[in-house]
MIBAPA-979262 format. One line per 5 residues: their letters; for each residue x, y, z of C-alpha. Coordinates in Angstrom, 2 decimals. Layout:
% MIBAPA-979262
a> X Y Z; ...
//
This chain:
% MIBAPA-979262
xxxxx> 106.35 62.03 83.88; 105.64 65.47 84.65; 107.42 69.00 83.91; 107.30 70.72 87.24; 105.85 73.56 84.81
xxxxx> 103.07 71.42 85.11; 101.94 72.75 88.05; 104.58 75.63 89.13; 102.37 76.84 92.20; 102.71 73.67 93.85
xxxxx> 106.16 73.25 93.18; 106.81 77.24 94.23; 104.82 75.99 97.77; 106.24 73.00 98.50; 109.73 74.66 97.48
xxxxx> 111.08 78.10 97.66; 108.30 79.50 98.57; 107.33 77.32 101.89; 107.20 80.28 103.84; 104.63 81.72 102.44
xxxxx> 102.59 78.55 101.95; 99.77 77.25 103.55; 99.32 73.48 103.11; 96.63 71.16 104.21; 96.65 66.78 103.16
xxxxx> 97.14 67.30 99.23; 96.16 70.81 99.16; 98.02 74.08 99.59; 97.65 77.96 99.12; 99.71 81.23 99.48
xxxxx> 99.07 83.27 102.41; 96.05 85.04 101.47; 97.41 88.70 101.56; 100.06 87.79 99.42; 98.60 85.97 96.43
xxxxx> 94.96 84.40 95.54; 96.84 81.39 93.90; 95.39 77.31 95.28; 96.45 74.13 94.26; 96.62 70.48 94.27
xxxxx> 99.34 67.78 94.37; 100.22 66.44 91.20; 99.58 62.74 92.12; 96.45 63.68 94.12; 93.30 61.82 95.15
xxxxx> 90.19 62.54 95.29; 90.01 63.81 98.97; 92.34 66.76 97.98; 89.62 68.86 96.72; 88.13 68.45 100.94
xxxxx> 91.88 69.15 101.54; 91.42 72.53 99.57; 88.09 73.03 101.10; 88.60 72.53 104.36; 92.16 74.75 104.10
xxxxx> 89.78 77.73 102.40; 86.59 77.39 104.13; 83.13 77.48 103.04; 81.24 79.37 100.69; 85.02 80.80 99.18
xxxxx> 85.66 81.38 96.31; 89.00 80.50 95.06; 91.89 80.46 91.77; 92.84 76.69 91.18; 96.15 76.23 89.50
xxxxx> 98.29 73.32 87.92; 95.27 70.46 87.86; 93.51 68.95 85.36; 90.83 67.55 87.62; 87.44 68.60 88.13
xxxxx> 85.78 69.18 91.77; 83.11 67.30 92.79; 79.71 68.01 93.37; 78.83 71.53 95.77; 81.48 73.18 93.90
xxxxx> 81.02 76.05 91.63; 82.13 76.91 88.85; 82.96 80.89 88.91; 85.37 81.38 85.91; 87.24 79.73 83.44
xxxxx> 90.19 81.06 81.58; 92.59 80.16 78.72; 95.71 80.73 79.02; 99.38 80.14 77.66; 102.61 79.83 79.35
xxxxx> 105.72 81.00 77.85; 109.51 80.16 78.29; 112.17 82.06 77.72; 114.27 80.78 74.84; 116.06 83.63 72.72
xxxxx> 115.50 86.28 75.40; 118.12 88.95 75.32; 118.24 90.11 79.32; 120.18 93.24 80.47; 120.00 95.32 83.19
xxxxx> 118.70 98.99 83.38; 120.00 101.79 85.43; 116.72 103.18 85.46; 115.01 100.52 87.05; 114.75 100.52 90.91
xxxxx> 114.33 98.25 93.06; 110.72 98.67 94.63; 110.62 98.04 98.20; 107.77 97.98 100.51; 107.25 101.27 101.62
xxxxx> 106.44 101.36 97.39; 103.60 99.05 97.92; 100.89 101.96 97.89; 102.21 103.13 94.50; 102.50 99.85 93.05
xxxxx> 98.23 98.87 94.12; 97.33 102.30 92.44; 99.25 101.22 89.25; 98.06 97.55 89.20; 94.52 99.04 89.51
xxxxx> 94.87 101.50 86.84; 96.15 98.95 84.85; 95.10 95.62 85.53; 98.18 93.47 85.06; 97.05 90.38 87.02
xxxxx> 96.67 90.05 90.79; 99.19 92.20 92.93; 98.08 92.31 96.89; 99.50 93.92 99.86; 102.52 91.35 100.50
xxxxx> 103.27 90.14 96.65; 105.97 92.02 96.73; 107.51 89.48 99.38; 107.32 86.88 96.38; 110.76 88.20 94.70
xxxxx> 112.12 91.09 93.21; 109.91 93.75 91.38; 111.36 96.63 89.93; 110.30 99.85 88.52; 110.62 102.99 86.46
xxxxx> 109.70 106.49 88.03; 109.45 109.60 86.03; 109.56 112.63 87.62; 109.43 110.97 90.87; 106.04 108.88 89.70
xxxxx> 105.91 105.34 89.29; 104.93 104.47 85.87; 105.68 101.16 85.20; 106.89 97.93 87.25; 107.55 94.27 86.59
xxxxx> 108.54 91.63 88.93; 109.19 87.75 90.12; 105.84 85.66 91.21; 105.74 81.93 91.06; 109.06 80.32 92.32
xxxxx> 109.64 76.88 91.14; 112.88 75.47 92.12; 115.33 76.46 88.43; 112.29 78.62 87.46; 110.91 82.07 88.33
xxxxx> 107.67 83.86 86.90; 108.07 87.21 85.70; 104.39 89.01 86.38; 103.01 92.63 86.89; 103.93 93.78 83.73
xxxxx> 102.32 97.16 83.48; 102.81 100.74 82.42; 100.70 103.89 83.25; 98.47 104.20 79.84; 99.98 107.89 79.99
xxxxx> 103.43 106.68 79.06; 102.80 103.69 76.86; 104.67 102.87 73.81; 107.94 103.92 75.19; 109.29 100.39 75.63
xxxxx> 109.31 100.40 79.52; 107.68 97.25 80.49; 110.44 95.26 77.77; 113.49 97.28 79.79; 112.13 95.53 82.62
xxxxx> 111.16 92.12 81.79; 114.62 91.95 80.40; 115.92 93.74 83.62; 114.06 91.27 85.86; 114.92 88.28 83.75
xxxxx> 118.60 89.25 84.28; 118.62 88.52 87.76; 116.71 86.04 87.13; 119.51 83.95 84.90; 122.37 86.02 87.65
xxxxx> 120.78 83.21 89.62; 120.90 80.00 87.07; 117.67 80.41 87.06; 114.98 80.19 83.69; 112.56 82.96 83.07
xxxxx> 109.00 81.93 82.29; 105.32 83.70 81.88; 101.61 83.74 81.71; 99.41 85.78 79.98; 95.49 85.14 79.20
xxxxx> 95.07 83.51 75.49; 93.12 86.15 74.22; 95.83 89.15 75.62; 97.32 88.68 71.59; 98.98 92.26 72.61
xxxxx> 100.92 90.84 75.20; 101.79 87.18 73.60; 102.74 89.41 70.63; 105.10 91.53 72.69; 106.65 88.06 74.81
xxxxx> 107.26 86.23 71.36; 108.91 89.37 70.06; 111.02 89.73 73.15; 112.24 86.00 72.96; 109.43 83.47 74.89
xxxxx> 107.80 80.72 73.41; 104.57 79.42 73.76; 105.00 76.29 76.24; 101.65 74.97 76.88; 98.06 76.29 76.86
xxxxx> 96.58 76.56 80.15; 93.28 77.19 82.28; 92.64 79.72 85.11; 90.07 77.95 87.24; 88.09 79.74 89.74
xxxxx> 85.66 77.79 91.98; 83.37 78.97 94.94; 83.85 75.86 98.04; 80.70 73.89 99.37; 78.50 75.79 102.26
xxxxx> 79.72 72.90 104.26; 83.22 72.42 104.01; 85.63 69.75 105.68; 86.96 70.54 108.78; 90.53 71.46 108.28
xxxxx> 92.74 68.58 109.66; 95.30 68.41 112.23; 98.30 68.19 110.01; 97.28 71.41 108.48; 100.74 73.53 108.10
xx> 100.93 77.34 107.85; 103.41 79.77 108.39
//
């Protein structure tokens, strides 16, 4: 048996997060513009990886989540990464009447942040993944955090990042506790990623109350020249 942790991007696409999925045979994707994130089924065969191919296209190059599995040959490897996922356990949450909720008319703030800052992947419609909130001082945005992967019972808490210029003031912990508190308003359990060597981060999780779940890998792949045509039960919304 598997712990739908296991592979939380499938189980975020084939679940709360349908409409925003693309899904082809055993293979499924967010919409492009709203996260990079790919994946398999759990149980898959073989032919998923044409599934993914054929979804993608040719010649793409593309973040494979939640599988084990290697792709066959004409695939290329473009970057591995180790990472850990974290639950919470012992996290204290509590709101913060400083923290706003960002909306989309923030978006442009919160792409010049995530570039100064480099928190993960944050594109033009992530914010349609959950709730993301953030700080502003003196009318600036300066730090944000928010919801990402959507497992039914779970969310992801991602985007964790503060403007170097106000650092060390304890923002991003006001609001991955602030997020996490809607996040358990709902009956729901908070849970992370962060890159195995980020020890700054992991540090700052642990300290906040996560533990270390599982290590993990962030697999990025370029597709065949030739990919499978995409078939007709290809879904997309």
């Amino acid at each position: 048996m598997t712990h739908i942790l296991d592979n939380p991007v499938w189980a975020a696409l084939t679940g709360p997060h349908t409409h925003l999925a693309e899904v082809n045979g055993e293979a499924a994707r967010y919409q492009p513009d709203v996260a990079p994130f790919t994946t398999l089924a759990a149980d898959h065969h073989a032919r998923a990886w044409d599934d993914l191919a054929a979804l993608v296209g040719p010649g793409t190059v593309v973040a494979v989540a939640g599988t084990n599995s290697n792709p066959p040959a004409g695939w290329d490897v473009v970057e591995r990464i180790t990472g850990v996922q974290m639950v919470a356990t012992a996290l204290r949450v509590a709101t913060d009447p400083e923290a706003v909720r960002l909306r989309p008319s923030d978006v442009p703030e919160m792409l010049d942040l995530v570039a100064r800052t480099e928190p993960g992947p944050f594109r033009q419609r992530t914010i349609e993944l959950g709730t993301y909130l953030g700080i502003r001082i003196g009318g600036k945005l300066v730090a944000m955090a928010g919801e990402r992967l959507h497992p039914p019972g779970w969310t992801e808490i991602s985007a964790v990042c503060t403007d170097p210029a106000y650092r060390r003031l304890g923002l991003g912990s006001r609001l991955v506790r602030a997020v996490a508190a809607g996040i358990r308003e709902r009956g729901e359990t908070p849970f992370l990623h962060a890159a195995a060597d980020n020890t700054r981060a992991i540090r700052l999780y642990r300290s906040l109350g996560f533990s270390l779940r599982r290590h993990t890998m962030f697999n990025a792949y370029r597709t065949p020249d030739l990919a499978p045509v995409l078939a007709d039960s290809a879904a997309g919304s």
